[in-house]
Backbone as XML, in Angstrom:
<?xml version="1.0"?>
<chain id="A" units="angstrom">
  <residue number="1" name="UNK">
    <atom name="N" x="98.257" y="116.653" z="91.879"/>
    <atom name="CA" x="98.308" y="115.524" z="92.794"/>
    <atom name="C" x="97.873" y="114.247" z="92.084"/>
  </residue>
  <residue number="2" name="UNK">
    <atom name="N" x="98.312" y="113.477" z="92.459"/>
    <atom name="CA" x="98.169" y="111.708" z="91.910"/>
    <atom name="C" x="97.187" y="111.307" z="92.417"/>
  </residue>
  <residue number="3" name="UNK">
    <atom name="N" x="95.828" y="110.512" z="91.552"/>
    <atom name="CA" x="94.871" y="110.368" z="92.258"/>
    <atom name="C" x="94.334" y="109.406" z="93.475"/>
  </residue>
  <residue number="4" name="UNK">
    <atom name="N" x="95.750" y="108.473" z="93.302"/>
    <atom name="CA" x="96.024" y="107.652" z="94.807"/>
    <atom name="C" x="95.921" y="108.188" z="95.741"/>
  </residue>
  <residue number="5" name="UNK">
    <atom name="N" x="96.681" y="109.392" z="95.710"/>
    <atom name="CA" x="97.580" y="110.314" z="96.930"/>
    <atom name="C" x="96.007" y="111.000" z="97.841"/>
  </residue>
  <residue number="6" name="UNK">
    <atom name="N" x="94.989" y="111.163" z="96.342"/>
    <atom name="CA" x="93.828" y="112.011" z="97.034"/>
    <atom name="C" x="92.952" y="111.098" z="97.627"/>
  </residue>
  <residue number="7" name="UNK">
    <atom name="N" x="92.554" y="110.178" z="96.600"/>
    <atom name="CA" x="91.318" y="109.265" z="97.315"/>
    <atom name="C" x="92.370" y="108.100" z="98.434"/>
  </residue>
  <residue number="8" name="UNK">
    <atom name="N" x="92.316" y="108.246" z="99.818"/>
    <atom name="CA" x="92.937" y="107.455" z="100.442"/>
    <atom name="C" x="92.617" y="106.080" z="100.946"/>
  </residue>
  <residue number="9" name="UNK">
    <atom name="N" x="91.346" y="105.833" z="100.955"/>
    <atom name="CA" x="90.520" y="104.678" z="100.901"/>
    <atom name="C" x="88.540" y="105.061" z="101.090"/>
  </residue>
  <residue number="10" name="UNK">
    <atom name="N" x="88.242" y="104.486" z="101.016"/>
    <atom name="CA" x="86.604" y="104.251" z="100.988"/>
    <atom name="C" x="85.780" y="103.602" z="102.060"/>
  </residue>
  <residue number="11" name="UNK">
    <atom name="N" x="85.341" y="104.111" z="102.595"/>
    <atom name="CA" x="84.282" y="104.215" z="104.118"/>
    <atom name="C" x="83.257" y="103.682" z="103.790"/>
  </residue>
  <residue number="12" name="UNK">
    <atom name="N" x="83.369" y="102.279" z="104.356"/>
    <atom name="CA" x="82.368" y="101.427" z="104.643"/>
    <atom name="C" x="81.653" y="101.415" z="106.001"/>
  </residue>
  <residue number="13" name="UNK">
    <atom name="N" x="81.005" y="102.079" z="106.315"/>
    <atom name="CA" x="79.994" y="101.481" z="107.161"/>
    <atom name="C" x="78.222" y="101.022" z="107.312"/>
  </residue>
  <residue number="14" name="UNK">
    <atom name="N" x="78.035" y="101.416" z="108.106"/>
    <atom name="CA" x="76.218" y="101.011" z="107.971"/>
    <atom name="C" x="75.827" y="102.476" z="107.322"/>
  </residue>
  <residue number="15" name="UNK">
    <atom name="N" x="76.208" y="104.042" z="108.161"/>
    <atom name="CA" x="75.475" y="104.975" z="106.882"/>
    <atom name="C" x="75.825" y="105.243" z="106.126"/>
  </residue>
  <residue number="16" name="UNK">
    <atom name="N" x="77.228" y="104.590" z="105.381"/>
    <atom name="CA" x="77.718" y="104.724" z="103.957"/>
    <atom name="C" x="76.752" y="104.007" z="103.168"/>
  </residue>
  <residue number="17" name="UNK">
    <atom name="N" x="76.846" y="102.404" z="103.573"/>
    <atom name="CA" x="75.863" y="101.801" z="102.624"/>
    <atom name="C" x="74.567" y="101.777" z="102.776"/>
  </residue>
  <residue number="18" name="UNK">
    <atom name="N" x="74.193" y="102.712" z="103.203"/>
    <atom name="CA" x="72.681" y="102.590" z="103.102"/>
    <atom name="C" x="72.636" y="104.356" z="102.073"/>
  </residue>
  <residue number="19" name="UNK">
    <atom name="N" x="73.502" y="105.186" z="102.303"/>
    <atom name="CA" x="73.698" y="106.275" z="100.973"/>
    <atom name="C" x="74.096" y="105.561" z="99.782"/>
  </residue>
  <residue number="20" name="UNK">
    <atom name="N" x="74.924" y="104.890" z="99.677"/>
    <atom name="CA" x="75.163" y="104.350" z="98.332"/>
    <atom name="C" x="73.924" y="103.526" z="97.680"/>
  </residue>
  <residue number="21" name="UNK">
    <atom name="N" x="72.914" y="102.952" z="98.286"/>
    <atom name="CA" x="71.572" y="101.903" z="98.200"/>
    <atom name="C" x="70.693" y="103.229" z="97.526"/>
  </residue>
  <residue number="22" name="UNK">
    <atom name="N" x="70.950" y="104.130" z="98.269"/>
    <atom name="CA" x="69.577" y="105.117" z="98.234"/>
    <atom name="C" x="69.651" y="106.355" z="97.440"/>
  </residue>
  <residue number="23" name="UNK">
    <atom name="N" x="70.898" y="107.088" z="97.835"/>
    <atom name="CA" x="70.967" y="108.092" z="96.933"/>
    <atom name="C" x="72.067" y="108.098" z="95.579"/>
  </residue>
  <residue number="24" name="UNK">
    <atom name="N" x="72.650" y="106.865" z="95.440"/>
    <atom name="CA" x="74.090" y="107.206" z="94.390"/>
    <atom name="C" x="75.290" y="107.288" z="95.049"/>
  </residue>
  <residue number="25" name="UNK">
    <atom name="N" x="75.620" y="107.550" z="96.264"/>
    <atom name="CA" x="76.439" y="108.150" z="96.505"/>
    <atom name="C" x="77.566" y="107.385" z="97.633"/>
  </residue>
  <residue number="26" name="UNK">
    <atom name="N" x="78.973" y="107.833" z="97.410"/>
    <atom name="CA" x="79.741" y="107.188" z="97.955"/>
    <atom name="C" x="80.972" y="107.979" z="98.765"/>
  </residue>
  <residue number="27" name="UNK">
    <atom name="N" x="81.190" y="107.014" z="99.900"/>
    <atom name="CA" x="81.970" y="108.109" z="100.928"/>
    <atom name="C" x="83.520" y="107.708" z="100.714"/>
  </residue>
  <residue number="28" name="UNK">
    <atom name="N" x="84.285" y="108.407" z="101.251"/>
    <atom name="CA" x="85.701" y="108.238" z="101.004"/>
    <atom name="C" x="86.099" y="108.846" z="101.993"/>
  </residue>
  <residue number="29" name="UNK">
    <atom name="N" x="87.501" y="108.414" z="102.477"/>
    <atom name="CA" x="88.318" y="109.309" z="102.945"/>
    <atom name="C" x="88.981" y="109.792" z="102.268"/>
  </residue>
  <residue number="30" name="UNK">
    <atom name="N" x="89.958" y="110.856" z="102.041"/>
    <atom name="CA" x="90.742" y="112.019" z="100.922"/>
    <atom name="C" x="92.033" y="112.575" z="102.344"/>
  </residue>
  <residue number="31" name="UNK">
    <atom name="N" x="92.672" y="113.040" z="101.248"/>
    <atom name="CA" x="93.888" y="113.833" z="101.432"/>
    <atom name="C" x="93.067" y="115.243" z="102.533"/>
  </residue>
  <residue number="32" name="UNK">
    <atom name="N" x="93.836" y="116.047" z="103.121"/>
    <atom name="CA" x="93.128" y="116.750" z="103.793"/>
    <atom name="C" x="93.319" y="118.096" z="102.947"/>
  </residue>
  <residue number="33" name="UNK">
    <atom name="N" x="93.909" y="118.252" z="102.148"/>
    <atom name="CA" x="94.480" y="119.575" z="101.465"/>
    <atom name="C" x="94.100" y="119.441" z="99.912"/>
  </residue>
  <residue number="34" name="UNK">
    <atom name="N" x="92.645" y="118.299" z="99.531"/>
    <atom name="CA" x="92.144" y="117.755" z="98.595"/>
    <atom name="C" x="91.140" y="118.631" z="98.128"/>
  </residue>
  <residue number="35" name="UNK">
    <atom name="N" x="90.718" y="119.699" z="97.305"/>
    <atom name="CA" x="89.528" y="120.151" z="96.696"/>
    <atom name="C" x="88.376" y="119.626" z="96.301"/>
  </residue>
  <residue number="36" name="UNK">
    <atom name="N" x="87.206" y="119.379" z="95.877"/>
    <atom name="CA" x="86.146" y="119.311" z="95.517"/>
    <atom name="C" x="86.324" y="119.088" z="94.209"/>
  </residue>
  <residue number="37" name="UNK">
    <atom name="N" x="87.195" y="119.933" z="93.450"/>
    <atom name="CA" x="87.299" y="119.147" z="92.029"/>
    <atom name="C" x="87.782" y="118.307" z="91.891"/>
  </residue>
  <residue number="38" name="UNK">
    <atom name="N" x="89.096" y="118.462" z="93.022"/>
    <atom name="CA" x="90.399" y="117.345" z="92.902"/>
    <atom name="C" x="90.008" y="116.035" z="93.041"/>
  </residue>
  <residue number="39" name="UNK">
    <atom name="N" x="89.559" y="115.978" z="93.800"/>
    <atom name="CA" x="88.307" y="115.138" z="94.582"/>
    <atom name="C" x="87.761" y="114.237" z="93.080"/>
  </residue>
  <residue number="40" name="UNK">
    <atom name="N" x="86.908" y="115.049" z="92.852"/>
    <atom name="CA" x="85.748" y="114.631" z="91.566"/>
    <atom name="C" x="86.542" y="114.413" z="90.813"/>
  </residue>
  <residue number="41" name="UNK">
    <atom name="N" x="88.064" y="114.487" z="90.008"/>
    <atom name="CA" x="88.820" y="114.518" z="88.812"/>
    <atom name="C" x="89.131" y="112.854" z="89.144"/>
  </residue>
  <residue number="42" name="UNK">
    <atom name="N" x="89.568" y="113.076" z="90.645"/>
    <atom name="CA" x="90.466" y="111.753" z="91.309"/>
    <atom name="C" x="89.336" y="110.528" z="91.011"/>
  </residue>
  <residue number="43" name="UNK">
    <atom name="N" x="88.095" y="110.470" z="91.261"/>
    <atom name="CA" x="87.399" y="109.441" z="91.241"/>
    <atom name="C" x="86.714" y="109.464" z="89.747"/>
  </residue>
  <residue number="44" name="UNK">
    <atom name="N" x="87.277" y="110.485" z="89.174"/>
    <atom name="CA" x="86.311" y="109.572" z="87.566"/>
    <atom name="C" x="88.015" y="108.900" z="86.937"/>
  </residue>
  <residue number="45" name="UNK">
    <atom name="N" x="89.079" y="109.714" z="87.444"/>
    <atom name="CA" x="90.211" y="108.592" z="86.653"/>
    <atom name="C" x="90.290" y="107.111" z="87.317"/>
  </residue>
  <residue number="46" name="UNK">
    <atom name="N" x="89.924" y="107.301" z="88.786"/>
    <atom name="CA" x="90.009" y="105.753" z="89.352"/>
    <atom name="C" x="88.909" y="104.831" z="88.897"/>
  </residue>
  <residue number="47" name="UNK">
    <atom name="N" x="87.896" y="105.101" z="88.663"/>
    <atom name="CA" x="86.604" y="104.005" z="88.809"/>
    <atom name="C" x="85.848" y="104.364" z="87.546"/>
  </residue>
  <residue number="48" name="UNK">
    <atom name="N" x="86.219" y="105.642" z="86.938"/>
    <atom name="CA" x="85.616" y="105.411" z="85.568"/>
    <atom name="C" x="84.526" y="105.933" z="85.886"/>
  </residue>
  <residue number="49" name="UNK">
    <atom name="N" x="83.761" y="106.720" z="86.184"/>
    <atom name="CA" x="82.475" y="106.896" z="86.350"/>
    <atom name="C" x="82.609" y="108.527" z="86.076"/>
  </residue>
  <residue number="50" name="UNK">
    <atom name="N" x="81.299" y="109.085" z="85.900"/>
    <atom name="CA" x="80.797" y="110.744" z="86.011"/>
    <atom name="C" x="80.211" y="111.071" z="87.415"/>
  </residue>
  <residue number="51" name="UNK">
    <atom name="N" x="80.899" y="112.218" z="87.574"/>
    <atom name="CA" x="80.780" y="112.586" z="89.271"/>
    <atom name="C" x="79.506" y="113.805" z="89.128"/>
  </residue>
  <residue number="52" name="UNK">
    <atom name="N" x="78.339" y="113.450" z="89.594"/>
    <atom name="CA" x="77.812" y="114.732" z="89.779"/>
    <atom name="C" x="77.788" y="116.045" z="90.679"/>
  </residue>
  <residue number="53" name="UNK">
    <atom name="N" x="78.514" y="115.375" z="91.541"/>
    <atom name="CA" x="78.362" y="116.265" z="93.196"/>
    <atom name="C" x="79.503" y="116.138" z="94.333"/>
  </residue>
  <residue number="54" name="UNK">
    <atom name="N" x="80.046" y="116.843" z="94.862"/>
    <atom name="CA" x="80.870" y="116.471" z="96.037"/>
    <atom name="C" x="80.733" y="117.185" z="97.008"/>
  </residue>
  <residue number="55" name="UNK">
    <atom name="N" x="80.820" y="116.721" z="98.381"/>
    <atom name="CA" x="80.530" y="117.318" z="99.202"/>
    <atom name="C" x="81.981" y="116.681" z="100.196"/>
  </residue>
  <residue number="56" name="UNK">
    <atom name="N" x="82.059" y="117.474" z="101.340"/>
    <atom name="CA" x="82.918" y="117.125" z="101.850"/>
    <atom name="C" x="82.989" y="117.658" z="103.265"/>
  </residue>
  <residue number="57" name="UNK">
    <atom name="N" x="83.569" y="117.396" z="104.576"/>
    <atom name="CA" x="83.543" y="117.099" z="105.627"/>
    <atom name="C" x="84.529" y="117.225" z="106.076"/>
  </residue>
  <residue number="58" name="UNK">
    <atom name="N" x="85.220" y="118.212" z="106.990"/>
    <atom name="CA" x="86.820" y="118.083" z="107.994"/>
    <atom name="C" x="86.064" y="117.254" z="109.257"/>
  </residue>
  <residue number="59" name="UNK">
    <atom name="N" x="86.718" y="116.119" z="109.422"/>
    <atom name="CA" x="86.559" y="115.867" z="111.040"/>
    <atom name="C" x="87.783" y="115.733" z="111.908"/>
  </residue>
  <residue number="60" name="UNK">
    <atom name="N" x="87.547" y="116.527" z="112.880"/>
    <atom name="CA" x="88.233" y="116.261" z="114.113"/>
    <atom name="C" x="88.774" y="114.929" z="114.639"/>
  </residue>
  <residue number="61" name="UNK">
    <atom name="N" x="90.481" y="114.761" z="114.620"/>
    <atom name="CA" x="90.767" y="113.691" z="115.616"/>
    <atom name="C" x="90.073" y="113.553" z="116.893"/>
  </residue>
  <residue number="62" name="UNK">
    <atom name="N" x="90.013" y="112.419" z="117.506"/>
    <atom name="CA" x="89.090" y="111.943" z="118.786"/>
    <atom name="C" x="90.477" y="112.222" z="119.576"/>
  </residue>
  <residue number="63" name="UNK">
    <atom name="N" x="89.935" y="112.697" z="121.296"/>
    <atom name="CA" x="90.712" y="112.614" z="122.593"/>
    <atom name="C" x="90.880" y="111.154" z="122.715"/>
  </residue>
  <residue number="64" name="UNK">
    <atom name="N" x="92.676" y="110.660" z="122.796"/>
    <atom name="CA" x="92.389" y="109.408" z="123.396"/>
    <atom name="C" x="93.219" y="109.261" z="124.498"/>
  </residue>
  <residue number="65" name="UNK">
    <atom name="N" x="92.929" y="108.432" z="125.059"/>
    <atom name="CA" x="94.022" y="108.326" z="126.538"/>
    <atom name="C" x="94.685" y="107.304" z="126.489"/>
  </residue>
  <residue number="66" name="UNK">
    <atom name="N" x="95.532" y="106.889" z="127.035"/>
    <atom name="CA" x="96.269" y="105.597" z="127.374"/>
    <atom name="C" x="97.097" y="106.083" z="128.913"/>
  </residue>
  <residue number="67" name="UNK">
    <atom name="N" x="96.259" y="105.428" z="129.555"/>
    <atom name="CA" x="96.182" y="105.477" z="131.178"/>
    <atom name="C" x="96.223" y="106.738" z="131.199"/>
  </residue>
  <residue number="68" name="UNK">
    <atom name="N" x="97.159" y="107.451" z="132.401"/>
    <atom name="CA" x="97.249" y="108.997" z="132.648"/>
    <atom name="C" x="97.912" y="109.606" z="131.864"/>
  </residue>
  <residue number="69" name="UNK">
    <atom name="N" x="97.958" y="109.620" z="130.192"/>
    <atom name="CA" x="98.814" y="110.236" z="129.265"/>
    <atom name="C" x="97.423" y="110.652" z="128.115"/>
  </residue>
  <residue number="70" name="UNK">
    <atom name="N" x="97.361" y="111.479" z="128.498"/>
    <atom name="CA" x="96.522" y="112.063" z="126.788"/>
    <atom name="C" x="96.853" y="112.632" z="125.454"/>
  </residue>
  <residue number="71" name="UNK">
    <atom name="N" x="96.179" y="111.768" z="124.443"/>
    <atom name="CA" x="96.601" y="111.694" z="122.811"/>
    <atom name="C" x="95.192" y="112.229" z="122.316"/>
  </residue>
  <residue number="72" name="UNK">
    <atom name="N" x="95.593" y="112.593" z="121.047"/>
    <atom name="CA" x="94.873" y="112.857" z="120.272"/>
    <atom name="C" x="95.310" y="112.303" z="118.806"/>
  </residue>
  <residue number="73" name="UNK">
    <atom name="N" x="94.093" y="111.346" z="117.741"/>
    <atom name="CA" x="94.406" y="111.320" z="117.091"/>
    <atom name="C" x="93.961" y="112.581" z="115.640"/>
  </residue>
  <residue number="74" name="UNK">
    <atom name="N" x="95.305" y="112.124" z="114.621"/>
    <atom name="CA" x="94.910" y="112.976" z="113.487"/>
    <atom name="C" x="93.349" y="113.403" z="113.004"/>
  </residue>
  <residue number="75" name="UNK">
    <atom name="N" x="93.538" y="114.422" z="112.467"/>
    <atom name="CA" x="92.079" y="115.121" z="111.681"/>
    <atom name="C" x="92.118" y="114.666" z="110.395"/>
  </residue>
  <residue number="76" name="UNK">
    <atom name="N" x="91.007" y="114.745" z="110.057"/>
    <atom name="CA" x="91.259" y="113.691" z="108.261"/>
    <atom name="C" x="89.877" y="114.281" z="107.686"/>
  </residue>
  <residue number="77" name="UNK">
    <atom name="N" x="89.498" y="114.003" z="106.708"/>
    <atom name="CA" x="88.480" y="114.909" z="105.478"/>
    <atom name="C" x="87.949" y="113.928" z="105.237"/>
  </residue>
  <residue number="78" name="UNK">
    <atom name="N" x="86.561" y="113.586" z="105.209"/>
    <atom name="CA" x="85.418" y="112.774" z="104.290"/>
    <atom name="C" x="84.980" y="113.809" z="103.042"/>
  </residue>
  <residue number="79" name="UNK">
    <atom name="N" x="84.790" y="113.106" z="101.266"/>
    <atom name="CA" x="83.975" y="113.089" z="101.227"/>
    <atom name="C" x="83.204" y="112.041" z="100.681"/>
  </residue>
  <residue number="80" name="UNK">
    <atom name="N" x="81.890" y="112.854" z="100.758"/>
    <atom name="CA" x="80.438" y="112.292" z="99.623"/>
    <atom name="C" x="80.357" y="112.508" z="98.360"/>
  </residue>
  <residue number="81" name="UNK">
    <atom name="N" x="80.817" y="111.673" z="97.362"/>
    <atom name="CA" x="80.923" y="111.358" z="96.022"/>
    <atom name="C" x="79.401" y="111.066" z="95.406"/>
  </residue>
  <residue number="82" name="UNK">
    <atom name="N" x="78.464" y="111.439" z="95.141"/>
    <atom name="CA" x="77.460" y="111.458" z="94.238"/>
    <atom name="C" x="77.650" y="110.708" z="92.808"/>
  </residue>
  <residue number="83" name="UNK">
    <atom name="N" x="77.491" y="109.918" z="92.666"/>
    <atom name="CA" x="77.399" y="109.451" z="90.513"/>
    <atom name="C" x="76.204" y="110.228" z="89.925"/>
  </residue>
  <residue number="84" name="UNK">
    <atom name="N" x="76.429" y="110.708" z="88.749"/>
    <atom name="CA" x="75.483" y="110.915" z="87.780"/>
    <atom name="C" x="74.104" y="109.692" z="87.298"/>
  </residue>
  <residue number="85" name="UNK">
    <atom name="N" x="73.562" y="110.337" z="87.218"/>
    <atom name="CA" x="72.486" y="109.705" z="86.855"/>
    <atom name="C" x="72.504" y="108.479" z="85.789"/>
  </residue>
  <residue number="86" name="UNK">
    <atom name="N" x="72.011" y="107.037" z="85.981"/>
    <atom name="CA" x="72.435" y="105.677" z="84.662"/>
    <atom name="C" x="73.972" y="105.401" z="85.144"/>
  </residue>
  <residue number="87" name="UNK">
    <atom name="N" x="74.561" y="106.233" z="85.932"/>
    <atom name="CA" x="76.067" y="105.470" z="86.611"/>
    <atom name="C" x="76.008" y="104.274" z="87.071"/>
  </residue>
  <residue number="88" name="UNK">
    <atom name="N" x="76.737" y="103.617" z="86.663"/>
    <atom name="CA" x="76.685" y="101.731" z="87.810"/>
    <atom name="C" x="77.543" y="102.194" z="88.460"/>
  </residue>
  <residue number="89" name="UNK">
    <atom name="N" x="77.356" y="101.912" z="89.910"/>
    <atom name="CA" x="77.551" y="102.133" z="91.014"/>
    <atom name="C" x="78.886" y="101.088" z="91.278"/>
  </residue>
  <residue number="90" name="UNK">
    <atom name="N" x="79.777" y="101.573" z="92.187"/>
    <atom name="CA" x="81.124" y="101.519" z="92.371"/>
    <atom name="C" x="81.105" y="100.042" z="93.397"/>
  </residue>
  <residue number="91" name="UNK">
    <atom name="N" x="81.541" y="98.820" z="93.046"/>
    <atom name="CA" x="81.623" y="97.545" z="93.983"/>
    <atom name="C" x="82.831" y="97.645" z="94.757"/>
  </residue>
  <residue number="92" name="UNK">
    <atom name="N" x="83.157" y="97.839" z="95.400"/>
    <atom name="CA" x="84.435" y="97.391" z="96.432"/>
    <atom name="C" x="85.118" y="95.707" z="96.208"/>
  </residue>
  <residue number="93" name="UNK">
    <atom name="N" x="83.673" y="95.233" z="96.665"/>
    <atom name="CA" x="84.042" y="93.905" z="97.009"/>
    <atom name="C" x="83.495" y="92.678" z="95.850"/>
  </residue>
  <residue number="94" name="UNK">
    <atom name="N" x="84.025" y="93.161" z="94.330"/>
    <atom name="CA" x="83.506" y="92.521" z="93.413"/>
    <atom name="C" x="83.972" y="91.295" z="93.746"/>
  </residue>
  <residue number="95" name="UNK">
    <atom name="N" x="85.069" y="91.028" z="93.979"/>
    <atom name="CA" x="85.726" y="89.609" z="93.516"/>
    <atom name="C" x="86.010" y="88.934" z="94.741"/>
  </residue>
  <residue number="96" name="UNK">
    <atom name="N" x="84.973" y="89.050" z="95.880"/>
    <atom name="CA" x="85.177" y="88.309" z="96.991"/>
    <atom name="C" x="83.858" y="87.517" z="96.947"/>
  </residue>
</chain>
C-alpha cells in the first residue's frame, strides 16, 4: 500500500495535543485494513522520523438522523504514533 493511501490525515484536537506536548505521540486517522507496521513504515517514509510504538483503535460510525430517516456514518481506525526518543516532533502547521 502507498503511504498516502494509509495515513489519511492527522487528528487534531484538544486530547491529541496535549499527547503530542506530553508523551511524543501523535494521532492519525489510517486506512481501516492498515496494520501496525504498515502504519509505522507509512509514517517514517512521510515525516522522516523513527516510530517507536503504535497503537491503534477501530471506532464505530455515530447513529445519525435527518428528521424521521436514520443514518449511520462510516467506521474508521485511529492510530497513536509514538516517536522515538531525541525525535523532533511532527509540525502540521509549520508554515502558517
Amino acid at each position: 500500500m502507498d503511504p498516502q493511501q494509509i495515513i489519511r490525515r492527522p487528528l487534531i484536537t484538544e486530547k491529541s495535543t496535549r499527547i503530542k506536548e506530553a508523551a511524543n505521540t501523535i494521532c492519525f486517522e489510517v486506512a481501516r485494513d492498515a496494520n501496525k507496521i504498515e502504519i509505522g513504515r507509512a509514517v517514517t517514509a512521510l515525516f522522516g522520523v523513527k516510530v517507536a510504538e503504535v497503537r491503534v483503535a477501530n471506532r464505530q460510525g455515530k447513529l445519525k438522523r435527518m428528521g424521521r430517516f436514520l443514518g449511520r456514518r462510516k467506521d474508521w481506525k485511529k492510530a497513536y504514533v509514538r516517536l522515538a526518543a531525541g525525535e523532533k516532533p511532527i509540525e502540521f502547521f509549520e508554515g502558517v
